[in-house]
C-alpha positions as CSV (number, residue, x, y, z in Angstrom):
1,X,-31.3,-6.0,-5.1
2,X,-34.8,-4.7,-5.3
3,X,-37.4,-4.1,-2.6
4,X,-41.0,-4.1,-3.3
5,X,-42.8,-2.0,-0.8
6,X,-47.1,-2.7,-0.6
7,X,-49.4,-0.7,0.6
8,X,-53.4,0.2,0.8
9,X,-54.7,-3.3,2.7
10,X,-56.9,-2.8,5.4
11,X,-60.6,-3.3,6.4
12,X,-63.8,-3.0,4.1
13,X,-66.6,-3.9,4.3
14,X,-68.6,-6.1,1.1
15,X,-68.8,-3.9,-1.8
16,X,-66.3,-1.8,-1.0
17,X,-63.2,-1.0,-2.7
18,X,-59.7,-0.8,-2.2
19,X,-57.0,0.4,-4.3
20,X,-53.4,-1.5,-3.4
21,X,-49.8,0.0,-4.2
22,X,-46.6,-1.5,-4.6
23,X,-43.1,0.7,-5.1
24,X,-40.2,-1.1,-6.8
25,X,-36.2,0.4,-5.4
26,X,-34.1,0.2,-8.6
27,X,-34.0,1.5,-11.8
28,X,-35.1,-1.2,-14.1
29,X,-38.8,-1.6,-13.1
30,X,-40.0,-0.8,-16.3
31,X,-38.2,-4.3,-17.4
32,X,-40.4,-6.3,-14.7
33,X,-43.6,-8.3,-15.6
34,X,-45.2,-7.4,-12.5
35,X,-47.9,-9.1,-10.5
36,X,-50.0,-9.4,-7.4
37,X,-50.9,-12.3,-5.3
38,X,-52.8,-13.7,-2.5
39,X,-53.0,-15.8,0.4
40,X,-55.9,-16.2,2.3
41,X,-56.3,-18.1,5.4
42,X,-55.7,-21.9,5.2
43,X,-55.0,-21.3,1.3
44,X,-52.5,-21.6,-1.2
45,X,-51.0,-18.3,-2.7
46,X,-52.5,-17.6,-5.9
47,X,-52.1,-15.4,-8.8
48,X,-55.2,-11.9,-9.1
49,X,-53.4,-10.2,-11.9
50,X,-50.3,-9.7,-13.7
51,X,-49.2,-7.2,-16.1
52,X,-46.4,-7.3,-18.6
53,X,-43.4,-4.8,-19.7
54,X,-46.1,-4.0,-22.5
55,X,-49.2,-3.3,-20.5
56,X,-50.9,-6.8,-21.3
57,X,-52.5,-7.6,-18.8
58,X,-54.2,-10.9,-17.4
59,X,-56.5,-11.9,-14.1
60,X,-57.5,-14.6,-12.3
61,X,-60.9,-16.0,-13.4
62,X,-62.5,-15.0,-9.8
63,X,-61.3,-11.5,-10.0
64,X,-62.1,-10.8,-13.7
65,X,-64.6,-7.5,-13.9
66,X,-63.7,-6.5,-10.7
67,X,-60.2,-5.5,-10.1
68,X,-57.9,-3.7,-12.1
69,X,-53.6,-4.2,-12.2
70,X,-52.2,-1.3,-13.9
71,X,-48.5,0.3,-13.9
72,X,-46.7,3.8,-13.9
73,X,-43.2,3.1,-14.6
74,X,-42.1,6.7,-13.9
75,X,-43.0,6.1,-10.3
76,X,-41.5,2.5,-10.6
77,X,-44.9,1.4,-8.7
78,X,-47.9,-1.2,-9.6
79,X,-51.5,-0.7,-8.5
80,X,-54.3,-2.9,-8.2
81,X,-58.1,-1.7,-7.8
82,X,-60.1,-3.7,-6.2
83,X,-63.7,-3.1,-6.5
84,X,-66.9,-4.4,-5.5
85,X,-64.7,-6.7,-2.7
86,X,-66.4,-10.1,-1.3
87,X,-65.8,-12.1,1.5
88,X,-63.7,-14.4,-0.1
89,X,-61.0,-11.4,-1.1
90,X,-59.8,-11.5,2.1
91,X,-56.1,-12.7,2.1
92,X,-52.6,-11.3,2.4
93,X,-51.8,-9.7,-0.8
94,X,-48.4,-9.7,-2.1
95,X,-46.8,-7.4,-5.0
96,X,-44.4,-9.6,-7.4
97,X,-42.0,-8.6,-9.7
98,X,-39.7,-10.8,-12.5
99,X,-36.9,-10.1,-14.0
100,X,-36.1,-11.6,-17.6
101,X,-34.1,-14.2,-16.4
102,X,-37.0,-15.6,-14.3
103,X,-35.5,-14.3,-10.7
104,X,-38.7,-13.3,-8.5
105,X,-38.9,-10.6,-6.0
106,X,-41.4,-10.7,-3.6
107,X,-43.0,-7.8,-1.1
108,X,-44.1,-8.5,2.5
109,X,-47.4,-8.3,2.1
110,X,-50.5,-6.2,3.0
111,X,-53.7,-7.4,4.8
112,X,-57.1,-6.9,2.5
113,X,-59.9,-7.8,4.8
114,X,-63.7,-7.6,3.4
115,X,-66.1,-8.2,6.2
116,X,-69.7,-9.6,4.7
């Protein structure tokens, strides 16, 4: 079993930035194609960025230029930098990770809110 543990949400306000961590228990992150997510209010959950085993990386089109995924799989943990944060950010951001078979694991979420 793995546990994905987020943190760095909070409150900012337009502009701002915000860097999210996620820490994978286990052994075998570095096997992961890791992601995050988002859910913002009254919204479907939606993939910001994934990155692969690799270090390919891709991004939502409404994130693009603006946030960064990157990993370290020494510390078995994914980041995501969010910069220049808009109104529209706002949403509960989860950390993702899949194993080769397809299995997803899922964090519990951290609150990004960007007030205009």
């Amino acid at each position: 079993q793995v546990q994905l543990v987020e943190s760095g949400g909070g409150l900012v306000q337009a502009g701002g930035s915000l860097r999210l961590s996620c820490v994978a228990s286990g052994s075998i992150f570095s096997t992961f194609v890791m992601g995050w997510y988002r859910q913002g209010p009254g919204k479907q959950r939606e993939l910001v960025a994934g990155i692969t085993t690799g270090g390919s990386t891709n991004y939502a089109a409404s994130v693009k230029g603006r946030f960064t995924i990157s990993r370290d799989n020494a510390k078995n943990t994914v980041y995501l930098q969010m910069n220049s944060l808009k109104s529209e950010d706002t949403a509960v951001y989860y950390c993702n990770a899949k194993r080769i078979d397809s299995y997803q694991y899922w964090g519990q979420g951290t609150q990004v809110t960007v007030s205009s």
